[in-house]
TORBAMAR-505748 format. One record per residue (C-alpha): residue in one letter; x, y, z. Coordinates in nm, 4 decimals, decimal comma. Layout:
N
r;c1;c2;c3
a;X;Y;Z
...
END
This chain:
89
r;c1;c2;c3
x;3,3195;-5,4988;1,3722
x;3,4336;-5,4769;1,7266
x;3,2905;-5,2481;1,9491
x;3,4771;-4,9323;2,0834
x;3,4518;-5,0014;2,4189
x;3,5897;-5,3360;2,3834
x;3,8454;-5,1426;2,1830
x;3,9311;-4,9716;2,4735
x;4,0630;-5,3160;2,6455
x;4,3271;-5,5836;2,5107
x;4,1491;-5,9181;2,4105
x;4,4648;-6,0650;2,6496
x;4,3651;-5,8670;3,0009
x;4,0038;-5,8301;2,8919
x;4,0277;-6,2451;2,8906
x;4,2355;-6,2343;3,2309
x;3,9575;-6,0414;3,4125
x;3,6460;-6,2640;3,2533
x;3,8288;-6,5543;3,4243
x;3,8914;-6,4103;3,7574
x;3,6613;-6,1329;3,8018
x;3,8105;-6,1504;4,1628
x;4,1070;-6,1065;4,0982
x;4,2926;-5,7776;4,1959
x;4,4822;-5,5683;3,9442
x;4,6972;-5,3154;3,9247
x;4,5974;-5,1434;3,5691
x;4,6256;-4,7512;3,4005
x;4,3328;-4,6395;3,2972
x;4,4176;-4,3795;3,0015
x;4,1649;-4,1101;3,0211
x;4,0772;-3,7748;2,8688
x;4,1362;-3,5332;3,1412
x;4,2456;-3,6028;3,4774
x;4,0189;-3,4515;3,7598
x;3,8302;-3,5200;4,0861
x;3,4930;-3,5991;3,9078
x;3,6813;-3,8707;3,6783
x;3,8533;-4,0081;4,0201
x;3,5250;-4,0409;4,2128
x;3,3794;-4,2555;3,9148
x;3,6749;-4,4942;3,9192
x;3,6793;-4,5112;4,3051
x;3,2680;-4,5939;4,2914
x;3,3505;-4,8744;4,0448
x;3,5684;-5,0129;4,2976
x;3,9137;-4,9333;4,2267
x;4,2273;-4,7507;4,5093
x;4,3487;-4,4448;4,2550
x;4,7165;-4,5125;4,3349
x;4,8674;-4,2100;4,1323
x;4,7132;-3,9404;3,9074
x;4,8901;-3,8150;3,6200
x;4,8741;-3,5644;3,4554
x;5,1217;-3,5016;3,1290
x;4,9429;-3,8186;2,9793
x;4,6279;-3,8137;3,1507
x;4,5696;-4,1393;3,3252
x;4,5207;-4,3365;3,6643
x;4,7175;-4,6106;3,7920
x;4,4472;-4,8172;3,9842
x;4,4417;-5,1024;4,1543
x;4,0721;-5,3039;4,2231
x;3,8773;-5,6107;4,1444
x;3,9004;-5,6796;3,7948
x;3,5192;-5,6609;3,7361
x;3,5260;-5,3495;3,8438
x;3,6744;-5,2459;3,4893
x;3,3463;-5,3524;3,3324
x;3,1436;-5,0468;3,4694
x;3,3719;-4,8369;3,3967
x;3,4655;-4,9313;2,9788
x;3,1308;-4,7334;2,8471
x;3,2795;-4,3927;3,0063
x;3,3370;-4,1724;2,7109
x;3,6349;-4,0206;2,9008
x;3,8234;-4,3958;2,9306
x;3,9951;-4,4201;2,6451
x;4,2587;-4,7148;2,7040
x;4,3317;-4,9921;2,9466
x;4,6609;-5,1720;2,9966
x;4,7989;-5,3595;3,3034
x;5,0331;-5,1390;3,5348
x;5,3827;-5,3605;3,5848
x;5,7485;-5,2898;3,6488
x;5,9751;-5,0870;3,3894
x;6,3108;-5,2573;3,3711
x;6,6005;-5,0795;3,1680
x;6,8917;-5,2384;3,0407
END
């Protein structure tokens, strides 16, 4: 059984950030309420807070990919993807 926290991170980018923890990335971190408590945690970890939203509660970040890795056994992170451009046709 896999573990909700690891849940909480696609195998794919979860693989992307084990090989370069360096790395930056630009991610959304999907949360359960959006305030300034939530924001301090993510900036301690080591991410910029680009944008806070609100109507779906989440951050778009950007930081060292290790820096996801303190933040995944927050009860209030729920899901991680990577942030990229929206194209339409």
């Amino acid at each position: 059984m896999v573990s909700p926290i690891h849940e909480k991170c696609p195998p794919p980018l979860r693989q992307q950030i084990e090989e370069a923890p360096d790395n930056s990335f630009d991610l959304i971190l999907r949360v359960s309420e959006v305030d300034d408590a939530v924001q301090a945690e993510i900036e301690r970890a080591g991410f910029q807070v680009r944008r806070r939203l609100t109507l779906v509660p989440q951050f778009a970040v950007s930081g060292p990919g290790q820096a996801l890795f303190n933040l995944l056994e927050y009860p209030w992170l729920l899901s991680v993807e990577e942030d990229g451009s929206v194209h339409t046709c």
